[in-house]
Every structure is written in structure tokens, then in C-alpha cells.
N, C-alpha and C positions, 0 to 999 in steps of 0.2 A: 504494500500500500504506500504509493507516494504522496499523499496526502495529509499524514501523521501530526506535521502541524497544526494544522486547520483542524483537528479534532477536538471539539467542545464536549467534557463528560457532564453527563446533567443526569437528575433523575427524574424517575416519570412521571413523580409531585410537578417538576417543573416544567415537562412537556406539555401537562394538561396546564399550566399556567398558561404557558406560553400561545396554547392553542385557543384556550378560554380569550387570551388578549385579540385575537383575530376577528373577534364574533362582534358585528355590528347588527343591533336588534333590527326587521326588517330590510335587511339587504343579504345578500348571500355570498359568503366566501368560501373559498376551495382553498385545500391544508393537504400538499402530497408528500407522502413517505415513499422514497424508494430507497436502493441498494442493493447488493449481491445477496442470490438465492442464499436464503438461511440466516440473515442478517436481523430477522424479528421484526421484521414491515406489519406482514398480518397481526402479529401481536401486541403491537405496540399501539395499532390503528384499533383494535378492538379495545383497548384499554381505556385510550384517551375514549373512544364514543361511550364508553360504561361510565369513564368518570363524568364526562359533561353530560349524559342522560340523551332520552330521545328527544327531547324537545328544543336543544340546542345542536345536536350533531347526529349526521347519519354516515356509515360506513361504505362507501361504494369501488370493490376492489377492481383494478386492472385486468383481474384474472378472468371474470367475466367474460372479456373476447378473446378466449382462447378459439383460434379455428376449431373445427369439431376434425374428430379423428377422420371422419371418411374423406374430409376436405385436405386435410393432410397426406394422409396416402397419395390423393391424385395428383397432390404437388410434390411429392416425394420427400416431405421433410418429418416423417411421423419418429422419426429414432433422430429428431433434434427439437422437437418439443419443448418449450420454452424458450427457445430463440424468439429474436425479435421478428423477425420474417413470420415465425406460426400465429402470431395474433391480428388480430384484426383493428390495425392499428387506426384506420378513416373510421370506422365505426365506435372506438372510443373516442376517437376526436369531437365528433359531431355529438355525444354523449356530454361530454367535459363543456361542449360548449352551449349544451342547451341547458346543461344542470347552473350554469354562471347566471344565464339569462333569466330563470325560475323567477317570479317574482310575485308577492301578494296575494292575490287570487288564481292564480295561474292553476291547470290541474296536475296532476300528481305523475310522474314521470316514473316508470321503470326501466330498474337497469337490471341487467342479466349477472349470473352469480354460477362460479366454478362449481364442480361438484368432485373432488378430487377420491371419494369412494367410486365412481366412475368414470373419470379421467375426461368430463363433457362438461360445456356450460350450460345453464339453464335459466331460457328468456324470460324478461318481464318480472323476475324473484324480490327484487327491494324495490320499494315503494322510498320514494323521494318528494314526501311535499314543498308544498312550496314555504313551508310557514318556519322548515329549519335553516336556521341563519348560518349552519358549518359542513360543508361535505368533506369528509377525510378519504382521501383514496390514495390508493397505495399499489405500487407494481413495479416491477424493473427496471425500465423504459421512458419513464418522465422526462430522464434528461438527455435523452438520445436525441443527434441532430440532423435525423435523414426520416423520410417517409411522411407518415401525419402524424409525428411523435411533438414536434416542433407545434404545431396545430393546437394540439390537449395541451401543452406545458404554458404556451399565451390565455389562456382563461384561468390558472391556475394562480392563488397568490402567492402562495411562499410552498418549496418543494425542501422538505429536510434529508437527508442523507444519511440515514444507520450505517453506520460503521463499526460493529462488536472487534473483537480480535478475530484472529483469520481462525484458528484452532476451533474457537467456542463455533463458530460457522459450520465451520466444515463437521463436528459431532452434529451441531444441530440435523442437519442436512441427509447424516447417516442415519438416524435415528426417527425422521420425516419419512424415506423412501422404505425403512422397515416396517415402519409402521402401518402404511399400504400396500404391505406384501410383499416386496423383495426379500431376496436372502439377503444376509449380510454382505458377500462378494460384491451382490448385484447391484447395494443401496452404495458401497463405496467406489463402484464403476462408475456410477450416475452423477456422485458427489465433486467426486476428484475429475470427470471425467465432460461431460456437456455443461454441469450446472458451473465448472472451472469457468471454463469458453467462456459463458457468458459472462460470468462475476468477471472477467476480464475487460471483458469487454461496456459494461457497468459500471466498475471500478474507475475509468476512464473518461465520467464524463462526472466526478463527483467535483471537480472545482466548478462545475456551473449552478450548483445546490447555493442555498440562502444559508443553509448552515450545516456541517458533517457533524453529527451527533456521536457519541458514545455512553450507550444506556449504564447506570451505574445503578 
């Protein structure tokens, strides 16, 4: 990680601070968490929406457009799933930007949600009204600068950067892929092996983050 500097350790008291400072009563702000596969995105983003409640924050993760498996096959890229290419990056774009626009009386907008016991997403799952003032979303890819990633990251207000140690990742990540059924071999092929690639490639775009965290 060449960014070791720029690493701010805070705890999650202070993220939900932090997040809580975002929230203008009737308008609506976007809060995105990325970083390398295993770095505690999903769990961090579930936290902070537990601590501020539903009436202040709703969860709406990147994972959502993942291509669906058969669409993958025909593009040939099913045994590199999770790359940036497998998602459906215009389709969260135009997402990120009608969740910015939400306003008032506006109706209630859904967004589609991973199901990683079946490795599919599934449309229309979270309900987004219009009357919560914080959408936290979270995924890989926020700060990538090719495709419609550029797109989703200009409606967004502040993007944070999880950054844990490379170690605590990389068990997390083993310990994720076993847990949906890999063998051990199989979860440390995946670990060290695709989900490397990307966190490399991830890793690379974290000077353009508002700020690199390290959860304490």
C-alpha cells in the first residue's frame, strides 16, 4: 500500500459522526465507502445505517449490478467475477444519479441487492424514499476512472477509503469464500488470486478518496 500516509485511524463512534455531519434535513446526500475486496465496506456501511436509524440513512450497495451469471458466460468473464468489467457499471450510474435527484414528495425508488447464497442480484429489493436525507453505498469501483464509474462518483458527496492492514484483508476474504462453500484451497485461490487483481487495481485509485480510513 502506497498510501500509508494519508491513513486516518478513527473509530466507528467517529465515522457515524462524521456521517451524521453530512445529513442536511430535506435534501439528500450520498456517503460512499469503497476499497479492496475484504476491507469491511459492507460492514462498516451497515453499521453506520444501524447507528443513524432508518429515518436518517439507507444502505444501497454497488453489488447490486452485478451482471447475472448467464450474462457473464456469454461475455466470457464468469471465472473473473468481481472485476470491474462484470458489473453493470451505466446502470448504477443512472441509479447514483436519480437517488441525488430524490427529493420531497418524489416516489420511492428501488434498487436491486446481491444475493451472494446465490451468486445473483435481485431487482427492485431496497426501497429508497425520498424523505431519507443519507444514502450510504458502498462497492469497489467509486473511484475508478474509465467507463460510467466517473458518472456514479459526480453525484456522490464524499467517497471514504477503508484501508485495514493487508493481513486482516486477506483472513477476512478467506474466511468470506469459506463461508459460501469453498474449501479452504479454493477460498485462498480466490483470495490471493482474482480478488489480489482487483484490490490492485482498487488500491490504485485511493488518492482520489476525500479521506483513507483505518477502522480502529
Amino acid at each position: 500500500m502506497t498510501f500509508e500516509q494519508d491513513v486516518q485511524d478513527a473509530t466507528l463512534d467517529q465515522l457515524v459522526e462524521s456521517a451524521r455531519g453530512l445529513v442536511v434535513p430535506g435534501e439528500r446526500r450520498i456517503l460512499g465507502l469503497t476499497g479492496a475486496p475484504g476491507a469491511g465496506k459492507s460492514t462498516v456501511a451497515e453499521q453506520l445505517g444501524t447507528a443513524l436509524g432508518p429515518e436518517v440513512a439507507v444502505l444501497v450497495p454497488m453489488d447490486g449490478f452485478h451482471l447475472a451469471n448467464e450474462v457473464l458466460i456469454d461475455l466470457g468473464r464468469l471465472n473473473r467475477k468481481g472485476a470491474h468489467d462484470t458489473f453493470d457499471d451505466g446502470g448504477y450510474a443512472r441509479l447514483i444519479a436519480s437517488l441525488r435527484a430524490q427529493r420531497g414528495d418524489d416516489p420511492v425508488i428501488y434498487a436491486p441487492r446481491f444475493r451472494r447464497e446465490i451468486e445473483e442480484s435481485i431487482g427492485s429489493a431496497i426501497p429508497v424514499p425520498a424523505a431519507v436525507p443519507l444514502v450510504v453505498t458502498e462497492g469497489n469501483y467509486l473511484l475508478l476512472e474509465s467507463d460510467a464509474w466517473p458518472a456514479a462518483r459526480s453525484h456522490i458527496d464524499q467517497v471514504w477509503f477503508l484501508a485495514p492492514d493487508t493481513d486482516i484483508r486477506h483472513a477476512r476474504l478467506v474466511r468470506r469464500h469459506e463461508a459460501y462453500g469453498k474449501s479452504a484451497e479454493e477460498a485462498k485461490f480466490w483470495a490471493l488470486g482474482s480478488d489480489e487483481r482487483n484490490a490492485q487495481l482498487i488500491e490504485s485509485t485511493a488518492g482520489r478518496a476525500d479521506r483513507i480510513v483505518r477502522l480502529r
